[in-house]
C-alpha positions as CSV (number, residue, x, y, z in Angstrom):
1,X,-278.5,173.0,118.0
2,X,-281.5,173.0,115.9
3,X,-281.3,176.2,115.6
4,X,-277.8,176.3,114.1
5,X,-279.0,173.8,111.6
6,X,-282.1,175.2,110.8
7,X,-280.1,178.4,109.8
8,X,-277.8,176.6,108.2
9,X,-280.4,174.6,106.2
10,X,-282.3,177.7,105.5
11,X,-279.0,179.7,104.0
12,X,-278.2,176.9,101.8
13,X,-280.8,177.2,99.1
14,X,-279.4,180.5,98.7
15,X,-275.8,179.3,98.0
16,X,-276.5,177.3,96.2
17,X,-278.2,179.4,94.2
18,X,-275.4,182.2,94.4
19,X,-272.9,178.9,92.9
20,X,-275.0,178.4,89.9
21,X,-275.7,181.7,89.0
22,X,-271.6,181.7,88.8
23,X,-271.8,179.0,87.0
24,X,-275.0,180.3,84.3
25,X,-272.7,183.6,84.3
26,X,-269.0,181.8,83.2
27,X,-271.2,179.2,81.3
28,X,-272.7,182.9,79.0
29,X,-269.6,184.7,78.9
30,X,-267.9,181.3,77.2
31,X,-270.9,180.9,74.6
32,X,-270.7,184.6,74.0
33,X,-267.0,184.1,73.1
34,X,-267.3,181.0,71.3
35,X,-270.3,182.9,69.1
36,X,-268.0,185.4,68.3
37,X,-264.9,183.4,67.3
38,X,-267.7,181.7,65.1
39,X,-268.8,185.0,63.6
40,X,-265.4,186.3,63.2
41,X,-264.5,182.7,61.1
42,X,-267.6,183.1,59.3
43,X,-266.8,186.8,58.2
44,X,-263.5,185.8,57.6
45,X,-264.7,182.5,55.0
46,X,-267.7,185.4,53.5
47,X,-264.6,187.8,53.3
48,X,-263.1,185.3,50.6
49,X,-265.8,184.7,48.8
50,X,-266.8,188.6,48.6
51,X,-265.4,190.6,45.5
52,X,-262.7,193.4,46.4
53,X,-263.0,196.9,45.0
54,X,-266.0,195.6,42.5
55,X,-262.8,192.6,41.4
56,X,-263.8,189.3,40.6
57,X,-264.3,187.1,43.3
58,X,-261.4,185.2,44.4
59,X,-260.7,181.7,46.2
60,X,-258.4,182.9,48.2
61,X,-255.3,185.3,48.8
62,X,-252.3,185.3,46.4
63,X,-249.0,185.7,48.0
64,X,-246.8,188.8,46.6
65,X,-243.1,189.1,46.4
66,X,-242.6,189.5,50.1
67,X,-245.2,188.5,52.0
68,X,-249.1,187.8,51.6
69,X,-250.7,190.0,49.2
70,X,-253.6,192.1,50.6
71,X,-254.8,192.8,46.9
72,X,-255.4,190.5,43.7
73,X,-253.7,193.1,41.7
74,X,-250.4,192.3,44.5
75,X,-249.4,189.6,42.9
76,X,-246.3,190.1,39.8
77,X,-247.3,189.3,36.6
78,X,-246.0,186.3,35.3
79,X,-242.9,186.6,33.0
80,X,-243.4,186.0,29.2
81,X,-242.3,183.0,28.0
82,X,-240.2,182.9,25.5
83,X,-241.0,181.6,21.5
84,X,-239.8,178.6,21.1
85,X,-238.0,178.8,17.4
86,X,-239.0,176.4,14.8
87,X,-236.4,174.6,13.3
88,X,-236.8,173.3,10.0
89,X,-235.6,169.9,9.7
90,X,-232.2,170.1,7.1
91,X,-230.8,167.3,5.0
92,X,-227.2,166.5,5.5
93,X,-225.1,167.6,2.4
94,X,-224.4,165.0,0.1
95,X,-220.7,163.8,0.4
96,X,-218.8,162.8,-2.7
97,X,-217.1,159.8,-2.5
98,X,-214.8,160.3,-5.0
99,X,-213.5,163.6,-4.5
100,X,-213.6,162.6,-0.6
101,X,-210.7,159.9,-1.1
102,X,-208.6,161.7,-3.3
103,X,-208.3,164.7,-0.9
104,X,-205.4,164.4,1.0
105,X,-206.4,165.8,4.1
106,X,-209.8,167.9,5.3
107,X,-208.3,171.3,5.4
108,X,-209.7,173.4,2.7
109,X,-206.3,175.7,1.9
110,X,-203.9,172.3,0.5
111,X,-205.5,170.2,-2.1
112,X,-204.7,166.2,-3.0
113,X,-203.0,167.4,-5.5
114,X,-201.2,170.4,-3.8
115,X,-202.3,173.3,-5.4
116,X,-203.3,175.7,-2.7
117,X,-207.1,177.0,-2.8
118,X,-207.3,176.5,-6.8
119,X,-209.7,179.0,-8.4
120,X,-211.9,178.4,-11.1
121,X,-209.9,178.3,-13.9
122,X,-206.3,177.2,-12.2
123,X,-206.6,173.6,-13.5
124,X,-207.2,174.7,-17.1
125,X,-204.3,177.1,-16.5
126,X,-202.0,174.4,-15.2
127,X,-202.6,171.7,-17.9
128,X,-203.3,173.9,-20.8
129,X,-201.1,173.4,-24.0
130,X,-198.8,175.8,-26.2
131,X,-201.8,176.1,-28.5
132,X,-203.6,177.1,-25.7
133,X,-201.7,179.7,-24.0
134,X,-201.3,181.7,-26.9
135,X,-205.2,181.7,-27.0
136,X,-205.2,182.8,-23.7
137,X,-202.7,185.4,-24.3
138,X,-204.6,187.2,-27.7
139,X,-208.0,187.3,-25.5
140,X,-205.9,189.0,-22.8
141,X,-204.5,191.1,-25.6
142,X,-207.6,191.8,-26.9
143,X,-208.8,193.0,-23.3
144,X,-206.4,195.3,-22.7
145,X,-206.3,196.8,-26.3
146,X,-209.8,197.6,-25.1
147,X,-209.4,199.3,-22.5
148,X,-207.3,201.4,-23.9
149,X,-209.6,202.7,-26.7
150,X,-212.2,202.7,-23.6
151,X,-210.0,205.9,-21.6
152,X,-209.9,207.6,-24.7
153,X,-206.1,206.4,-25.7
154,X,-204.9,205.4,-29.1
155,X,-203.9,202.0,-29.0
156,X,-201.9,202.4,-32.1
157,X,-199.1,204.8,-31.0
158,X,-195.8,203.8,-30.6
159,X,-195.7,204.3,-26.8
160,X,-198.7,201.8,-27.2
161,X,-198.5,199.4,-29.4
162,X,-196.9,197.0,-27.5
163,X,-198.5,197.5,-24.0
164,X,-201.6,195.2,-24.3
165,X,-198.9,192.3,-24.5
166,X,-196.5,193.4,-22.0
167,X,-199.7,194.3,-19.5
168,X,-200.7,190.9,-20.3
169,X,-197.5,189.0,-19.6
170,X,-197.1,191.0,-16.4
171,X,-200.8,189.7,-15.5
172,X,-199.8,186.3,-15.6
173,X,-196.4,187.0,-13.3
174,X,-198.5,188.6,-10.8
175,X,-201.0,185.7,-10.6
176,X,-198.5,182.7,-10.8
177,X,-199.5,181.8,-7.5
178,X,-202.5,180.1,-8.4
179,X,-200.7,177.1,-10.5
180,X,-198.1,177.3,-7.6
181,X,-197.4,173.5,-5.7
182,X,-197.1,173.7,-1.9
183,X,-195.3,170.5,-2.3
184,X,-192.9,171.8,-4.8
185,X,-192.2,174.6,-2.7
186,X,-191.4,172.7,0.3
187,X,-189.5,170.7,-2.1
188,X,-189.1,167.8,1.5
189,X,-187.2,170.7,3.5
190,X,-189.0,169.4,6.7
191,X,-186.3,167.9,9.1
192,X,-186.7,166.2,12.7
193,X,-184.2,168.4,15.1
194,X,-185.9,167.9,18.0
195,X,-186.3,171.8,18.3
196,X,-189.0,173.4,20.6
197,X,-188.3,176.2,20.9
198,X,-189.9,179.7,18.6
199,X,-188.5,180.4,15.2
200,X,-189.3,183.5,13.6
201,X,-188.5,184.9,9.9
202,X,-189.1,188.3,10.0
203,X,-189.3,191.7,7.5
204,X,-190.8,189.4,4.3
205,X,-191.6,191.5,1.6
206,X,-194.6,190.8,0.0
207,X,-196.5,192.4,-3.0
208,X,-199.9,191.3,-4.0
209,X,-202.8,192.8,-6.2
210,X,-205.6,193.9,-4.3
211,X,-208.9,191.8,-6.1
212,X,-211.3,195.1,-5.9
213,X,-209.5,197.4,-7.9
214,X,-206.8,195.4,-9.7
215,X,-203.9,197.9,-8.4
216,X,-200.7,196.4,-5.7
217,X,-200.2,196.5,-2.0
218,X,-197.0,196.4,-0.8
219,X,-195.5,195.2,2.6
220,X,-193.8,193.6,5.1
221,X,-194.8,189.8,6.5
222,X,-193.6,188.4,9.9
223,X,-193.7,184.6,10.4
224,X,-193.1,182.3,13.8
225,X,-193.6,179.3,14.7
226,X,-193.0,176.9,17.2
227,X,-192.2,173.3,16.2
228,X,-193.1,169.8,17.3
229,X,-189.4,168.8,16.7
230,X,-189.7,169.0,12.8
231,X,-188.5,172.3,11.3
232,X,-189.1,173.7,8.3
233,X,-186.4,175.5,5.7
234,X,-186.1,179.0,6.6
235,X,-186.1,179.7,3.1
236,X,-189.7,177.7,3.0
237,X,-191.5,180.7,4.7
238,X,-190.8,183.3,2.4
239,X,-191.9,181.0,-0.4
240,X,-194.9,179.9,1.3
241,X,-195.7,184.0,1.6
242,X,-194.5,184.4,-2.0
243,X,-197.0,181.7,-3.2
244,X,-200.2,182.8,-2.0
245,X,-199.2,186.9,-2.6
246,X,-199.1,186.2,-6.2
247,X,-202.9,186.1,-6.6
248,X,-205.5,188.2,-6.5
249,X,-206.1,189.2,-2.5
250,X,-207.3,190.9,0.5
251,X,-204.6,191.5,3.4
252,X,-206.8,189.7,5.6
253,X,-207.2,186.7,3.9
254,X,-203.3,186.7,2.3
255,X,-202.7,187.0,6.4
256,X,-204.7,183.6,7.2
257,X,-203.7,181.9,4.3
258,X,-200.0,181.7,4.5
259,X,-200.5,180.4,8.6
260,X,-202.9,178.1,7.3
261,X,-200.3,176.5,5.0
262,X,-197.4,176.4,7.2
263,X,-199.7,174.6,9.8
264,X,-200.8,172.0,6.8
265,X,-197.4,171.5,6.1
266,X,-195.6,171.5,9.1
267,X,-198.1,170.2,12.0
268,X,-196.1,173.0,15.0
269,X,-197.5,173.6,18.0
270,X,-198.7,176.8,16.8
271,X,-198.3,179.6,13.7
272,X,-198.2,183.3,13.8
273,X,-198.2,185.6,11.0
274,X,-198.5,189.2,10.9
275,X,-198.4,191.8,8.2
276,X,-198.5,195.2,7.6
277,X,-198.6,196.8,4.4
278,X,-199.6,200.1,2.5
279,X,-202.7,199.5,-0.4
280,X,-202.5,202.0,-3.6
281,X,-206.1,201.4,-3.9
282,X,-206.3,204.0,-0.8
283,X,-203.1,206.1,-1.4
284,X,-203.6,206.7,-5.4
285,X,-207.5,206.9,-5.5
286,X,-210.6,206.8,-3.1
287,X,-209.2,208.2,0.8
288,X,-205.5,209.1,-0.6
289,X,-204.0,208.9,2.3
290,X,-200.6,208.5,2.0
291,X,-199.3,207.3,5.0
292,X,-201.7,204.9,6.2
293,X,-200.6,201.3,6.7
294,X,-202.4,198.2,7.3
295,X,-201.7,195.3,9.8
296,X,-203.4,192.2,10.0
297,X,-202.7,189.3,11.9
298,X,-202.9,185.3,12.4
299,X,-202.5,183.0,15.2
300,X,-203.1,179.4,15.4
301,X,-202.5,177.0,17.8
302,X,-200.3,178.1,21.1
303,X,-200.1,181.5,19.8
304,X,-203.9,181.6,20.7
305,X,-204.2,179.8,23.4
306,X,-200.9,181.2,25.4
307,X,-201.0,185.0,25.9
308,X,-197.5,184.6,27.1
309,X,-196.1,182.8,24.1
310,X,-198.6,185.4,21.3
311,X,-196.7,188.7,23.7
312,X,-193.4,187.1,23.5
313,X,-193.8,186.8,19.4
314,X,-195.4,190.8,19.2
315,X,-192.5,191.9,21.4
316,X,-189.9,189.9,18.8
317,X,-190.8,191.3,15.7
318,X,-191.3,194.7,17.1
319,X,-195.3,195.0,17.0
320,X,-195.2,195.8,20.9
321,X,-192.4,198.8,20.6
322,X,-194.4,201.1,18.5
């Protein structure tokens, strides 16, 4: 028995020592790994601080368009921003009082006192006396006289000698337009029937002088409509046509004209004009082509907005069939 704990005391020193040698070893192998996590963060924090590629030094990573960059240069450059434009600061147009209240309404192609986009000179025209027009009529004289001697003709012949007055006259007949009265024309001819339905006045003939080269186009003019219960005189729309054709023109602007009018006039749900129409100034001279036409158009109101309705019109007047 004393033996047996004699042995026993004498093998004890040695397990213990054997337990904290286990101990020393586990206790070394977890400073070793907790000195290498700390060497690993500290070459990770000296890895942001180092340059890259002889770079600048940077903070830390940038993130590219998909994932985190491994490079500076990784990251997009930023867009340009855009210039911001400078405005310059306008003054509102001064408003005349006077001439505001006597206009009848703010469209620019009926005046207060009905005369339909007056030129210069239409006023003077329109309220000029006998004394006056036959002023107006030697100067025109003169003009043409002039021209005449200026093409190398002899004014003075008898196939001549009375063509300065007659060209003169004519002049005035192909420009009567301007002292023209949208009221007088409508003359009242606007009548509540409670119609809603499309009206159309097709196949107008139409001559006006082209105002480049002082030489006709001819044509054909196709007006609709569609009312808000008040109709017009069919015999209106020709008129209206007639009115603004007997100016100087352009097609294109003859075209938006005469829908602008009817739309002054009448207030419809819509307008639609359309016309085609050969010009001399490019069958006698310039191109010469003979058998070129022109076609312009105009829609206003539910012709414009309604594809439908603006088809329905084409397809009437026969636009759609050629």
């Amino acid at each position: 028995m004393v033996q047996f704990e004699t042995a026993a005391r004498s093998e004890s020193p040695s397990g213990s020592s054997a337990s904290e040698d286990r101990k020393g070893r586990s206790s070394s192998k977890s400073s070793k790994h907790r000195d290498r996590s700390s060497k690993k963060r500290a070459h990770t924090d000296d890895s942001k601080a180092l340059p890259i590629n002889g770079g600048p030094v940077k903070a830390e990573r940038r993130s590219s368009v998909s994932k985190p960059a491994r490079d500076f240069r990784d990251k997009p450059e930023p867009s340009p921003k855009k210039k911001k434009r400078k405005t310059v600061a306008t003054l509102p147009p001064v408003v005349d009082a006077a001439a505001e209240s006597s206009t009848r309404s703010p469209s620019p192609v009926i005046d207060f006192d009905g005369l339909s986009r007056p030129s210069l000179g239409t006023r003077e025209r329109l309220e000029e006396s006998a004394t006056q027009k036959e002023e107006r009529m030697e100067r025109m004289k003169g003009a043409v006289r002039t021209l005449l001697e200026c093409v190398g003709e002899d004014p003075d012949r008898e196939g001549l000698l009375a063509t300065p007055e007659r060209y003169a006259k004519a002049m005035l007949f192909f420009t009567k337009g301007y002292q023209e009265n949208v009221r007088d024309i409508v003359n009242g001819a606007i009548f509540q029937e409670g119609h809603n339905e499309m009206v159309i006045v097709k196949d107008i003939e139409v001559f006006s002088m082209c105002e480049h080269h002082l030489v006709p186009f001819t044509g054909k003019m196709h007006i609709g409509y569609i009312p808000s219960n008040a109709v017009i005189g069919i015999s209106k729309l020709p008129r209206i046509a007639e009115l603004f054709a007997r100016r100087l023109q352009i097609q294109e602007r003859l075209t938006r004209e005469v829908a602008n009018a009817i739309m002054e006039v009448l207030k419809p749900q819509g307008v639609a004009v359309v016309m085609e129409s050969s010009h001399l100034c490019m069958v006698m001279r310039g191109v010469e082509k003979t058998t070129t036409s022109t076609i312009t158009s105009c829609v206003l109101g539910c012709f414009e907005r309604k594809e439908k309705t603006r088809n329905e019109f084409l397809s009437l007047i026969g636009v759609n069939r050629r």
